[in-house]
Backbone as XML, in Angstrom:
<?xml version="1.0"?>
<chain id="A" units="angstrom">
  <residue number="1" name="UNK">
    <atom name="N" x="-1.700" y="62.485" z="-23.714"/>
    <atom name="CA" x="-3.050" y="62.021" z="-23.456"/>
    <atom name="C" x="-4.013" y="63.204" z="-23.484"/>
  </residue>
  <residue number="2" name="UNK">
    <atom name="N" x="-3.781" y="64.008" z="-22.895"/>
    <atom name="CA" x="-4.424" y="65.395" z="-22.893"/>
    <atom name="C" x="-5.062" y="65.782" z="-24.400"/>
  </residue>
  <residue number="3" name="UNK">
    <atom name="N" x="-4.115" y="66.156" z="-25.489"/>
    <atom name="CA" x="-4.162" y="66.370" z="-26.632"/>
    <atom name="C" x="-5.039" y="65.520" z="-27.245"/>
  </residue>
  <residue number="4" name="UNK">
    <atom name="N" x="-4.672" y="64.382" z="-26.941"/>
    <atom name="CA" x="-5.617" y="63.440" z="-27.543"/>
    <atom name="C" x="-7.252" y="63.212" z="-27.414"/>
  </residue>
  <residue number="5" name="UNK">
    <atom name="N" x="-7.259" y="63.551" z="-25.833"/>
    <atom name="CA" x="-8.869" y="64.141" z="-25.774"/>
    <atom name="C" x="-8.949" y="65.268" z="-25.909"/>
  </residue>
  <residue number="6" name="UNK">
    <atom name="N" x="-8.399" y="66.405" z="-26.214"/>
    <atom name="CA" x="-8.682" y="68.227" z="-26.796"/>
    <atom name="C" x="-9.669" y="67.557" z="-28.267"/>
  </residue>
  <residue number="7" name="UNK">
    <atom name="N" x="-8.319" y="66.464" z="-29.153"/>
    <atom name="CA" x="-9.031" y="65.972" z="-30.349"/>
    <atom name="C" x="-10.166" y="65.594" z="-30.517"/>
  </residue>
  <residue number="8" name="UNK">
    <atom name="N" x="-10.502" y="64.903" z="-29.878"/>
    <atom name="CA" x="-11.355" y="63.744" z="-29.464"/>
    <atom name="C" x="-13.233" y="64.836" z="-29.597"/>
  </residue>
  <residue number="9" name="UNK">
    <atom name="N" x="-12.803" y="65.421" z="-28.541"/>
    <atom name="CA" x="-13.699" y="66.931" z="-28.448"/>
    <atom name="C" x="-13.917" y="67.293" z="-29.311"/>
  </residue>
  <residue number="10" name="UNK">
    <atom name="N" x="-12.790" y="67.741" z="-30.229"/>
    <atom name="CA" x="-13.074" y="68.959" z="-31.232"/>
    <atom name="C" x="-13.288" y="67.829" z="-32.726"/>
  </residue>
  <residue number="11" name="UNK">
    <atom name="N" x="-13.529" y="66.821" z="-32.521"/>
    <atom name="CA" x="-14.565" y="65.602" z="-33.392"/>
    <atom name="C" x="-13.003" y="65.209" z="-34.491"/>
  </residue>
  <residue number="12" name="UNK">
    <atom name="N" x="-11.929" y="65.371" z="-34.290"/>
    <atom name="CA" x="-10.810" y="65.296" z="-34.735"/>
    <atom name="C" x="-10.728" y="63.581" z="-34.640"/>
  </residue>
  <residue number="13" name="UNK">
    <atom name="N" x="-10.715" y="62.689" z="-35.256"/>
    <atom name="CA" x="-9.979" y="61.530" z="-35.356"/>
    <atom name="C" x="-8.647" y="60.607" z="-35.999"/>
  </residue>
  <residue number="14" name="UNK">
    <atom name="N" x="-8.189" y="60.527" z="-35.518"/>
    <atom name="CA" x="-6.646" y="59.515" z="-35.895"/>
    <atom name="C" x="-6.578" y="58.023" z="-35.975"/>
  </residue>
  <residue number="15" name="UNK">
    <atom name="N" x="-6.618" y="57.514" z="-37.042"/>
    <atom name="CA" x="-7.042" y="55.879" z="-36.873"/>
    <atom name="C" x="-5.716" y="55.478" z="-36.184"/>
  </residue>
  <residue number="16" name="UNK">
    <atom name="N" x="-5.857" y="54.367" z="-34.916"/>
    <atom name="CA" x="-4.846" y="53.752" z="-34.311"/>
    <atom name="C" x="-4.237" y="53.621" z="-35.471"/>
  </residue>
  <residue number="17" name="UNK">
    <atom name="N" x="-2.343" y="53.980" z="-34.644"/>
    <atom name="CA" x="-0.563" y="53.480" z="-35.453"/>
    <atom name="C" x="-1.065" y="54.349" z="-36.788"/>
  </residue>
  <residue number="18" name="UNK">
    <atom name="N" x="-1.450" y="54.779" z="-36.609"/>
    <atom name="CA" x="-1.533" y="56.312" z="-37.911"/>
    <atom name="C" x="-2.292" y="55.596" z="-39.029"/>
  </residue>
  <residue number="19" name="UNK">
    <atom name="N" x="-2.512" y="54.162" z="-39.426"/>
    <atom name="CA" x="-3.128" y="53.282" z="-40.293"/>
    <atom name="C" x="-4.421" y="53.114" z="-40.397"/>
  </residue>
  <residue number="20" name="UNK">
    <atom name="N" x="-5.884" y="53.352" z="-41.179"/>
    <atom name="CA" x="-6.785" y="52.199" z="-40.776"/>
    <atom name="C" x="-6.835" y="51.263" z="-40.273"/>
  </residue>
  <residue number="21" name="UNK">
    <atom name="N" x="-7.503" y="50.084" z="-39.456"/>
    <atom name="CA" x="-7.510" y="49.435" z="-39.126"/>
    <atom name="C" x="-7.290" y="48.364" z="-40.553"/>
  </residue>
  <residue number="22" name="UNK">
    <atom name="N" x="-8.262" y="48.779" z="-41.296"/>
    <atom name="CA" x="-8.551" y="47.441" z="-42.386"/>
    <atom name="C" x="-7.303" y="47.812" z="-43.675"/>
  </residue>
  <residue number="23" name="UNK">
    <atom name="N" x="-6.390" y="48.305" z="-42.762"/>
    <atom name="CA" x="-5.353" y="48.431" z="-43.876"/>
    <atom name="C" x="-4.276" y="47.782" z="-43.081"/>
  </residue>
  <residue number="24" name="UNK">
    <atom name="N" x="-3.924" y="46.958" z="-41.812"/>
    <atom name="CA" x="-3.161" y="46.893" z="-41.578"/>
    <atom name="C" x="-2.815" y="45.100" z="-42.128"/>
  </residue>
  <residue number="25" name="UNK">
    <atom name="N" x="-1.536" y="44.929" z="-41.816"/>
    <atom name="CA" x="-1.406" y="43.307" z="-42.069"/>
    <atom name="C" x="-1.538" y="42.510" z="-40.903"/>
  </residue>
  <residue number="26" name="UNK">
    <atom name="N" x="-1.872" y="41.372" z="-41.701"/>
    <atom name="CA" x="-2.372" y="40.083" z="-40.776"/>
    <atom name="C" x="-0.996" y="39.417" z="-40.618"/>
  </residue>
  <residue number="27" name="UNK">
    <atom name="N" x="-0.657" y="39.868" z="-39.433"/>
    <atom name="CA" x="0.609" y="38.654" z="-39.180"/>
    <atom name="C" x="0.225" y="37.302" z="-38.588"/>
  </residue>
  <residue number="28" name="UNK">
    <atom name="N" x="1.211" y="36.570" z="-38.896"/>
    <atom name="CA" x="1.283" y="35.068" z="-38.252"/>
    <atom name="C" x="1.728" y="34.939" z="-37.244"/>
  </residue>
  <residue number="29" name="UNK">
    <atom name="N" x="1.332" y="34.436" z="-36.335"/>
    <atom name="CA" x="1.572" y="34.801" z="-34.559"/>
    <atom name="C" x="2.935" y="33.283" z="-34.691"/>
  </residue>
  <residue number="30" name="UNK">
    <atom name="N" x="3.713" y="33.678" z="-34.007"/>
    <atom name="CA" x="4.646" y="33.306" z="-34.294"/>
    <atom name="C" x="4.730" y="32.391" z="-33.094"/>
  </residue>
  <residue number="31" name="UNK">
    <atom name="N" x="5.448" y="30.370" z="-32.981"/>
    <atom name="CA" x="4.733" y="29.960" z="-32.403"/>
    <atom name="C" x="5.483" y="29.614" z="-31.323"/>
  </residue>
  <residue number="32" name="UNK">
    <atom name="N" x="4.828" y="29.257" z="-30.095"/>
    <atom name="CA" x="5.524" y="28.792" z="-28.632"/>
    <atom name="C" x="6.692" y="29.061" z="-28.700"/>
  </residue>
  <residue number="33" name="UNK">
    <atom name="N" x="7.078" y="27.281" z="-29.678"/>
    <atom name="CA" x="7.989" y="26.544" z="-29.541"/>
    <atom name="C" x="9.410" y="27.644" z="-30.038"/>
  </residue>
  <residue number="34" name="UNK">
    <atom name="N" x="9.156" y="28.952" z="-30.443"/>
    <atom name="CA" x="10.640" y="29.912" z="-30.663"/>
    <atom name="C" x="10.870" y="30.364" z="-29.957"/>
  </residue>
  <residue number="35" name="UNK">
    <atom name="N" x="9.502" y="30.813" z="-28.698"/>
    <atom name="CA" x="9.609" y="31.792" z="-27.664"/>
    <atom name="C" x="11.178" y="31.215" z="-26.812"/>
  </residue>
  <residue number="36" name="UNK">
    <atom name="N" x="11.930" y="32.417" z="-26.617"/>
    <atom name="CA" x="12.794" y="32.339" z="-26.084"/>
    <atom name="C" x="12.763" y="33.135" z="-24.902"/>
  </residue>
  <residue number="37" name="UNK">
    <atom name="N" x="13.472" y="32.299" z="-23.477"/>
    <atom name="CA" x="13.036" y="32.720" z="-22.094"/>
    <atom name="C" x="13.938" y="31.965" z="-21.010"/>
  </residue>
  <residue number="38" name="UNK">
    <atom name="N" x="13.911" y="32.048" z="-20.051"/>
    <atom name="CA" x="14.572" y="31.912" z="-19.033"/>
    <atom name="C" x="13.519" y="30.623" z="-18.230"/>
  </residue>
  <residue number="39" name="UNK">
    <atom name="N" x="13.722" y="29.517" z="-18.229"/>
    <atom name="CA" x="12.727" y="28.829" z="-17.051"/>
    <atom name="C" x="12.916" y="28.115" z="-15.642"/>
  </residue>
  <residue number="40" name="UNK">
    <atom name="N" x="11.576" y="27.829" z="-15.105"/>
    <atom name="CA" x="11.511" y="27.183" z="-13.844"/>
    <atom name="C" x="11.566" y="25.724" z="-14.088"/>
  </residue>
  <residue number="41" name="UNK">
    <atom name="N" x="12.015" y="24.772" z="-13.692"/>
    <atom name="CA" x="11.343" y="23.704" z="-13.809"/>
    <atom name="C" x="11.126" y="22.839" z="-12.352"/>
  </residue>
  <residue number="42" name="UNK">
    <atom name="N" x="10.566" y="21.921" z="-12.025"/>
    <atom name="CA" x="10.693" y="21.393" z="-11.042"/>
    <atom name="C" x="10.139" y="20.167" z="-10.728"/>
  </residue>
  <residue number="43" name="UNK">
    <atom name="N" x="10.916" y="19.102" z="-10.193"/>
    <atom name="CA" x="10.835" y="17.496" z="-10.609"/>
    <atom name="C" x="10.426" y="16.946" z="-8.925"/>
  </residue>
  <residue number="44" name="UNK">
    <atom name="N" x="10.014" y="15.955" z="-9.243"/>
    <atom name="CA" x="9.813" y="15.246" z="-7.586"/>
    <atom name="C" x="10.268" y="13.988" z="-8.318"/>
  </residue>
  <residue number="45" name="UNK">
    <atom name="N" x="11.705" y="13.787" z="-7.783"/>
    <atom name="CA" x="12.670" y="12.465" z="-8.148"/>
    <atom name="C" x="13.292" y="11.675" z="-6.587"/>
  </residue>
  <residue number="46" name="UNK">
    <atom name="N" x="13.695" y="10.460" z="-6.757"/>
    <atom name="CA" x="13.851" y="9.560" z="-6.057"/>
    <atom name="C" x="14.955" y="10.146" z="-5.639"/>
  </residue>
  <residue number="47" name="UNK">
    <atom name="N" x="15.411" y="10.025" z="-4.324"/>
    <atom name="CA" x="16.177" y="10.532" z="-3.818"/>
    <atom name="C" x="17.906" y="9.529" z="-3.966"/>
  </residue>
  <residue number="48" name="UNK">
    <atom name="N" x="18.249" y="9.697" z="-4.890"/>
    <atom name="CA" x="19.560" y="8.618" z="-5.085"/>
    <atom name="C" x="20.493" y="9.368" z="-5.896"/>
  </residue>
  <residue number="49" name="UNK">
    <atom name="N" x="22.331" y="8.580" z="-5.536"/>
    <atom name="CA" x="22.983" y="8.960" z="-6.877"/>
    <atom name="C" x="23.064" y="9.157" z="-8.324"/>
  </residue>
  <residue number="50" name="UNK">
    <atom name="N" x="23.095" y="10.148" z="-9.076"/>
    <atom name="CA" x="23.111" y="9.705" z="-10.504"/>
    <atom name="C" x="21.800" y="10.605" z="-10.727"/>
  </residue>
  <residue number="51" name="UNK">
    <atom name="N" x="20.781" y="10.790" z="-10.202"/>
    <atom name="CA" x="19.398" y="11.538" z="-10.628"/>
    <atom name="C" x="19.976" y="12.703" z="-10.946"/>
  </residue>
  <residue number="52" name="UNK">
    <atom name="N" x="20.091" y="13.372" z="-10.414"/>
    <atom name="CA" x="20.750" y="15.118" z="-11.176"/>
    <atom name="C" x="21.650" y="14.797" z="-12.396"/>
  </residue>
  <residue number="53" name="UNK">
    <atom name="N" x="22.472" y="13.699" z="-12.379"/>
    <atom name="CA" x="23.389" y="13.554" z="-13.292"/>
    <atom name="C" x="22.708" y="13.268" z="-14.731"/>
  </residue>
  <residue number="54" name="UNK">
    <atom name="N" x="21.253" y="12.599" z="-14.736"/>
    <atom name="CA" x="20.843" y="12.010" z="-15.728"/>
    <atom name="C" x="19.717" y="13.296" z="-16.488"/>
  </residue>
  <residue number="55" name="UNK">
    <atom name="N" x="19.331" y="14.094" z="-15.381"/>
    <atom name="CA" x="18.803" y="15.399" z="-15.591"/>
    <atom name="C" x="19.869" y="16.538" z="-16.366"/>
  </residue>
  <residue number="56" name="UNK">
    <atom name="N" x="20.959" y="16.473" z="-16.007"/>
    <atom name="CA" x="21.863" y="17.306" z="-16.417"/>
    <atom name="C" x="22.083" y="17.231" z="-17.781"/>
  </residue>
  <residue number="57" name="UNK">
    <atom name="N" x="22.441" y="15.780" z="-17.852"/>
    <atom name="CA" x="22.634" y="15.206" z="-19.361"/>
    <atom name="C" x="21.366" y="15.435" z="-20.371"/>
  </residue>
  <residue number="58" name="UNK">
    <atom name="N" x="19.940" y="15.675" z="-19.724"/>
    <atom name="CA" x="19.239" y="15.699" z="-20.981"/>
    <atom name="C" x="19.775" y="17.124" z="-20.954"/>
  </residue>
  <residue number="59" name="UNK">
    <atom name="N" x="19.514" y="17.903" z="-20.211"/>
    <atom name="CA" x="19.523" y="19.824" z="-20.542"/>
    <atom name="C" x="20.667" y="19.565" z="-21.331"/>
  </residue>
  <residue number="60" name="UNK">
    <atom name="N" x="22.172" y="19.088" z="-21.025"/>
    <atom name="CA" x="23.239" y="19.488" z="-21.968"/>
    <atom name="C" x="22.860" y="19.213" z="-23.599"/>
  </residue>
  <residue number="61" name="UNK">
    <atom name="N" x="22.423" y="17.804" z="-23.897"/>
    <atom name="CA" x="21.595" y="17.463" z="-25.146"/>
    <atom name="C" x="21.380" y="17.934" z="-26.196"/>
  </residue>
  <residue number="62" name="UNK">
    <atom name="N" x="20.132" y="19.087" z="-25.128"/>
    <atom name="CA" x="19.439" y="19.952" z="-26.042"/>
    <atom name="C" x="20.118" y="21.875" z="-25.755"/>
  </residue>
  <residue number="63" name="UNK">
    <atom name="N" x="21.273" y="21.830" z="-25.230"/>
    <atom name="CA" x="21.878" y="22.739" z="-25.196"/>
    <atom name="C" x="21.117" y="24.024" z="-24.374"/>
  </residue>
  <residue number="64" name="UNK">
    <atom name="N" x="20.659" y="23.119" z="-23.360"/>
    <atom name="CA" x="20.198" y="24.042" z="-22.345"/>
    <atom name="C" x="20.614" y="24.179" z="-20.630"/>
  </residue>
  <residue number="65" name="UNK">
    <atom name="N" x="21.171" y="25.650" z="-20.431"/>
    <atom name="CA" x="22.204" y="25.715" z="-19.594"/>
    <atom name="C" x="21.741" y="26.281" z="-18.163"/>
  </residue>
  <residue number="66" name="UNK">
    <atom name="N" x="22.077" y="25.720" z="-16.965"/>
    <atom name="CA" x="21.282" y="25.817" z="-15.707"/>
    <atom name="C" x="21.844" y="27.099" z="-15.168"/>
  </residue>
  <residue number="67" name="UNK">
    <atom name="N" x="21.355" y="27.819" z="-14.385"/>
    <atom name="CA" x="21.668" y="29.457" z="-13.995"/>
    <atom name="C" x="21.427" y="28.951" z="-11.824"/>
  </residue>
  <residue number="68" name="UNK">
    <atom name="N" x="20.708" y="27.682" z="-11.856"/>
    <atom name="CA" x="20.793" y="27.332" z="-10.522"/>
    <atom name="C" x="20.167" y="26.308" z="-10.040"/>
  </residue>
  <residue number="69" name="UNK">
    <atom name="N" x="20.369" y="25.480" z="-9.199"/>
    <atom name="CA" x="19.971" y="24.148" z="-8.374"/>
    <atom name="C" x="19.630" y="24.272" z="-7.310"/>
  </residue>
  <residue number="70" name="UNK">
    <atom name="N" x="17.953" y="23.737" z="-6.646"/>
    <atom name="CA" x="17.917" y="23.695" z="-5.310"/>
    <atom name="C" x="17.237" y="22.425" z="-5.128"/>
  </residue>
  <residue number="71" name="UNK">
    <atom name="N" x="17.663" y="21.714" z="-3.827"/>
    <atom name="CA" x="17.433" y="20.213" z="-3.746"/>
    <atom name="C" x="17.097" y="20.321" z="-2.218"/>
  </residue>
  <residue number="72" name="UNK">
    <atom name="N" x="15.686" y="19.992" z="-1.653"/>
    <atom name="CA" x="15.277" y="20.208" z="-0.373"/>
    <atom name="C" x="15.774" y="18.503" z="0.063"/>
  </residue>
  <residue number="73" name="UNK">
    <atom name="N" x="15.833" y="18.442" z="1.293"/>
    <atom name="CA" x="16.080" y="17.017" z="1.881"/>
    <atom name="C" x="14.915" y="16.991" z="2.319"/>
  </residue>
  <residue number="74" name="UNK">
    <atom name="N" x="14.594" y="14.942" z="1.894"/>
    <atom name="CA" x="13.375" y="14.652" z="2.653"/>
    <atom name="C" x="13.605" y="13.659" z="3.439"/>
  </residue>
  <residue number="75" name="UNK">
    <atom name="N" x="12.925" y="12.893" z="3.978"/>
    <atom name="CA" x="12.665" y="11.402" z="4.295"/>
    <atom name="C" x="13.395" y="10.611" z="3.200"/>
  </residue>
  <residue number="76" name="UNK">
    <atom name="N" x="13.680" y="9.827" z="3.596"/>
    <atom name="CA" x="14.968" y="8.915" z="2.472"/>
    <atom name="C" x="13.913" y="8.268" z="1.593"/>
  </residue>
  <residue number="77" name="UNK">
    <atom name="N" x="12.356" y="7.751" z="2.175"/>
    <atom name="CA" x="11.694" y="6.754" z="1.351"/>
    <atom name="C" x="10.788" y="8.300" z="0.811"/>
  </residue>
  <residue number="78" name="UNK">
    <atom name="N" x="10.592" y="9.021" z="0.728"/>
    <atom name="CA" x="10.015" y="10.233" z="-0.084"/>
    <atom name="C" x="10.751" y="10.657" z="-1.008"/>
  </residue>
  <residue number="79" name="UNK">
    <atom name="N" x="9.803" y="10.588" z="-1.827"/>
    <atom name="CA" x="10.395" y="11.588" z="-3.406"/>
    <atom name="C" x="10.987" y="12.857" z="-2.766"/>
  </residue>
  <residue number="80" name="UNK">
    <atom name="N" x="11.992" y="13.574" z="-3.831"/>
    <atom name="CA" x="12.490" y="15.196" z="-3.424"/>
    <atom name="C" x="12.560" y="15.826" z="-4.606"/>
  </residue>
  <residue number="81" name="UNK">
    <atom name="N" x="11.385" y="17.228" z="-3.968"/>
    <atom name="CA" x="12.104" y="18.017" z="-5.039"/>
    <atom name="C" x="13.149" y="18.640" z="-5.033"/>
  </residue>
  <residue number="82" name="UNK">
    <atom name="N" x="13.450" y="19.154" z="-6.960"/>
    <atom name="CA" x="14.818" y="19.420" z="-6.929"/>
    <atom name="C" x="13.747" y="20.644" z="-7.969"/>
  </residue>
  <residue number="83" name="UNK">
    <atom name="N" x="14.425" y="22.090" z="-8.181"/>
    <atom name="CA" x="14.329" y="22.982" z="-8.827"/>
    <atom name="C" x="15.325" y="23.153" z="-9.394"/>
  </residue>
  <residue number="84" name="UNK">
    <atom name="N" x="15.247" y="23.669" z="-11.185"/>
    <atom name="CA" x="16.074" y="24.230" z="-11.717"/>
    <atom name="C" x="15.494" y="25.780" z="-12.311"/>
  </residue>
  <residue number="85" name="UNK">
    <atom name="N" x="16.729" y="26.577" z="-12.498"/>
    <atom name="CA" x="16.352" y="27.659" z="-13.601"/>
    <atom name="C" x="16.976" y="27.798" z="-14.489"/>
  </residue>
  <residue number="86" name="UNK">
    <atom name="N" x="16.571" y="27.955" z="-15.684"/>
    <atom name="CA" x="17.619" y="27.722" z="-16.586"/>
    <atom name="C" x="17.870" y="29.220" z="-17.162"/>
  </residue>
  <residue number="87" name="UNK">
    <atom name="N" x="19.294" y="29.433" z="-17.684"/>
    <atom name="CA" x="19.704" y="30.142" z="-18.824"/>
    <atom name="C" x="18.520" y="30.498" z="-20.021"/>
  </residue>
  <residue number="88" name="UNK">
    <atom name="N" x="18.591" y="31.595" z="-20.502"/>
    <atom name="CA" x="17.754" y="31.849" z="-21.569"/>
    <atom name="C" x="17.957" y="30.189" z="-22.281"/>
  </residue>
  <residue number="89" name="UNK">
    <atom name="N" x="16.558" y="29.926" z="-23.157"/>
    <atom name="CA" x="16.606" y="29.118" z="-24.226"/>
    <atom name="C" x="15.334" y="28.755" z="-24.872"/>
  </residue>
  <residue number="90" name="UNK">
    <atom name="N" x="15.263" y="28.501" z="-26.248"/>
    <atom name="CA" x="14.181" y="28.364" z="-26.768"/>
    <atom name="C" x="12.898" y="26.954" z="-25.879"/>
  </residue>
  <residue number="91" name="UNK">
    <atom name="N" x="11.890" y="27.720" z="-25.970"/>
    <atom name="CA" x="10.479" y="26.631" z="-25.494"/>
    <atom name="C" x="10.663" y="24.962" z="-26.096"/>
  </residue>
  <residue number="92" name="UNK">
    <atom name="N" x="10.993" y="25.607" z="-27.456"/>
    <atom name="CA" x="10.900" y="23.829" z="-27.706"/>
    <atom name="C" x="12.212" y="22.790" z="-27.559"/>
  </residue>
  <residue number="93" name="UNK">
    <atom name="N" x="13.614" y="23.291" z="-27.404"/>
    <atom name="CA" x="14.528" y="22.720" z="-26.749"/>
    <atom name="C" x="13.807" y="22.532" z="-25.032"/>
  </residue>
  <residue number="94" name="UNK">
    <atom name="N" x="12.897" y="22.770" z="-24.707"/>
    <atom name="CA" x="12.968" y="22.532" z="-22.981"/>
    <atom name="C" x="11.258" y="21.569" z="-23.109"/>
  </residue>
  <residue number="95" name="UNK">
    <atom name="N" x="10.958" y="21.245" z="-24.058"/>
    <atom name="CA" x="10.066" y="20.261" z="-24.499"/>
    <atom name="C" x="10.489" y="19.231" z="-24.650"/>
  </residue>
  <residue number="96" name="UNK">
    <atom name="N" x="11.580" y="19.331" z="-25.406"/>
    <atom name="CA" x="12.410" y="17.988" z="-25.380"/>
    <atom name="C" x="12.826" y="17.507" z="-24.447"/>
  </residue>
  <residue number="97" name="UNK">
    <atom name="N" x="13.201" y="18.495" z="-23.726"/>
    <atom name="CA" x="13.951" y="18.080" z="-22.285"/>
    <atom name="C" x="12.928" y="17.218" z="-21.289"/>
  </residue>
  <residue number="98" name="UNK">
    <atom name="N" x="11.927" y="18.075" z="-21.296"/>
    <atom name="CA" x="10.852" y="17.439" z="-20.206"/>
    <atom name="C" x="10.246" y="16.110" z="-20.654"/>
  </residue>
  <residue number="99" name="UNK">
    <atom name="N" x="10.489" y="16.415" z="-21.714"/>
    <atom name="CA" x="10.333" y="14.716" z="-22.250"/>
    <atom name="C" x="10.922" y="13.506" z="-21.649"/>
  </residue>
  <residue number="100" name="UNK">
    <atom name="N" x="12.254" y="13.844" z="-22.080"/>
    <atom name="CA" x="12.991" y="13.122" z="-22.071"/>
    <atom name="C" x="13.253" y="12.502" z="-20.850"/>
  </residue>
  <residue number="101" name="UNK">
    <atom name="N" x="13.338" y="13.984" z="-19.569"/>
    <atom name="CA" x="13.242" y="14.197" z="-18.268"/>
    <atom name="C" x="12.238" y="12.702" z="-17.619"/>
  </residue>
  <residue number="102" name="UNK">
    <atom name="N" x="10.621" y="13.193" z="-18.168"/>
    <atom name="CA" x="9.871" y="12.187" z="-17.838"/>
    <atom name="C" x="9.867" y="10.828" z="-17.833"/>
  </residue>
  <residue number="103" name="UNK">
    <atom name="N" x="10.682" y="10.705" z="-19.136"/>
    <atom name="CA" x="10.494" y="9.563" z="-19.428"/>
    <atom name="C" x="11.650" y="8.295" z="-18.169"/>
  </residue>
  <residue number="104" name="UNK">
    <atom name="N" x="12.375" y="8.995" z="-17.244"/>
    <atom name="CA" x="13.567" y="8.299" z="-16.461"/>
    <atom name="C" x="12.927" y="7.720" z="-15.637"/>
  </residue>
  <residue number="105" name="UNK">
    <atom name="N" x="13.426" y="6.504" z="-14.987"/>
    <atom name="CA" x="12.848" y="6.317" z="-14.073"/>
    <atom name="C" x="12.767" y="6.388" z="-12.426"/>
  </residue>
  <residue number="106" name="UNK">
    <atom name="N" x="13.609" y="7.493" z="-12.599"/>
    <atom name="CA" x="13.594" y="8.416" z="-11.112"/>
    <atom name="C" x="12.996" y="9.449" z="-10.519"/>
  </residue>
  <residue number="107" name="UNK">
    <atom name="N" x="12.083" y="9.511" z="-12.060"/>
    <atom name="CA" x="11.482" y="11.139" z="-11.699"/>
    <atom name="C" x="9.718" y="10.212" z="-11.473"/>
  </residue>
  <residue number="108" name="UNK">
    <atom name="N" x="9.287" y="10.948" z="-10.383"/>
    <atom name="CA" x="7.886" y="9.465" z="-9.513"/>
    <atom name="C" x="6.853" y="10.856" z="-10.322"/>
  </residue>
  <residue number="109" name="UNK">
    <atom name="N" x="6.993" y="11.694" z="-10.504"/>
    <atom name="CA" x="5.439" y="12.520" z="-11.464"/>
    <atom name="C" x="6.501" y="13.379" z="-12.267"/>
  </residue>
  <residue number="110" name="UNK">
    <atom name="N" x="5.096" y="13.515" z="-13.513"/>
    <atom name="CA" x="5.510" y="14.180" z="-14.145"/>
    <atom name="C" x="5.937" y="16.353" z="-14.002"/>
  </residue>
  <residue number="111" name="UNK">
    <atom name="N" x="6.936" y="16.430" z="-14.948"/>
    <atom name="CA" x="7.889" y="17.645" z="-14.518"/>
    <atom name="C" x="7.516" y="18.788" z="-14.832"/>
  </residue>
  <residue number="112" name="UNK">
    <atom name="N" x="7.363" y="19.977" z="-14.071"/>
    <atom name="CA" x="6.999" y="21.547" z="-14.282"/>
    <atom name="C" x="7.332" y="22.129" z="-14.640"/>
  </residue>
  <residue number="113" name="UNK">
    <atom name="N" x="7.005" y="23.225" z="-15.628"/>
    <atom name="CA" x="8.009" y="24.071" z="-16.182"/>
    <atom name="C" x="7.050" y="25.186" z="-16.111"/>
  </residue>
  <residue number="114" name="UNK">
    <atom name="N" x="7.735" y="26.757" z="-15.883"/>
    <atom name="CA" x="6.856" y="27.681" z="-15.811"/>
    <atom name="C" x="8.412" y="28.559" z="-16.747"/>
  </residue>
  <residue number="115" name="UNK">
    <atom name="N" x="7.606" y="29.455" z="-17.659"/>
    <atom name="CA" x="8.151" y="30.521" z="-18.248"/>
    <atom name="C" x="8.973" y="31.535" z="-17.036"/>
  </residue>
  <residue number="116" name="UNK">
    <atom name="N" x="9.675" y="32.178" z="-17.158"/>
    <atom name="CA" x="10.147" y="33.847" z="-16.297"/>
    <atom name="C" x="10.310" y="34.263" z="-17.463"/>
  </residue>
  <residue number="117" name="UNK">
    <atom name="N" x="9.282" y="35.178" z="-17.327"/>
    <atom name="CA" x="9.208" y="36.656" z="-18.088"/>
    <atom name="C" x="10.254" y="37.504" z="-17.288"/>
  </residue>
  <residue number="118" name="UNK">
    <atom name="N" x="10.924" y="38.505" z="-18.497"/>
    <atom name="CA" x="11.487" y="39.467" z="-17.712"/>
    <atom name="C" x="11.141" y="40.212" z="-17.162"/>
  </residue>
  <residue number="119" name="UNK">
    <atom name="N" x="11.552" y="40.845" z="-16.524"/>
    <atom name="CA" x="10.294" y="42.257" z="-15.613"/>
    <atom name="C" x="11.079" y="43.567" z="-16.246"/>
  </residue>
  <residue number="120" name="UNK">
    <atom name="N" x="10.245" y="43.950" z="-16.264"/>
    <atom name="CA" x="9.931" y="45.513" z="-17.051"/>
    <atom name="C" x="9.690" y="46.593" z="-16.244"/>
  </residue>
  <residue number="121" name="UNK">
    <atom name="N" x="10.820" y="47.636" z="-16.785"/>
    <atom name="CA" x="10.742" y="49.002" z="-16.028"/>
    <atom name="C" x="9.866" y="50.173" z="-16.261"/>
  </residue>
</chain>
């Protein structure tokens, strides 16, 4: 950094990545649905047998694999949430899922999903 303002001073310039700007290429931003990631999801489903089971079955489906389960107890006539995290897997396999997810009729609203980014050293 230092060097770089000595340059800077002495009227020395370096076009950013050693390139002109108007020489570089226009990439295609490459989209969601490849981003590959680790996620949250989290459902408010009827509290009965078979609900995790029918959740499970869409993730297996679309070949997406759970890393952990948490299921709070409520009131028997209250919805419960249940959290998952999943195994790395592509965005648009877990589109499908939440789809599919939604569409049951145990799950009383529709389902959350948040990205985990990795964290960086």
């Amino acid at each position: 950094v230092a060097a770089d303002l000595v340059d800077i001073a002495r009227g020395l310039r370096a076009p950013p990545f050693s390139v002109p700007a108007a020489k570089l290429a226009k990439l295609k931003p490459s989209p969601m649905e490849r981003h590959r990631g680790a996620y949250y999801m989290r459902l408010m489903v009827q509290d009965r047998p078979g609900v995790i089971a029918q959740v499970a079955t869409a993730l297996a489906e679309n070949n997406v694999s759970i890393e952990a389960v948490i299921q709070r107890a409520r009131h028997p006539t209250e919805a419960v949430p249940v959290v998952f995290i999943t195994h790395e897997t592509e965005e648009a396999a877990m589109n499908r899922v939440l789809a599919k997810i939604a569409a049951l009729g145990t799950v009383v609203e529709p389902p959350r999903m948040i990205r985990i980014e990795p964290l960086t050293e």
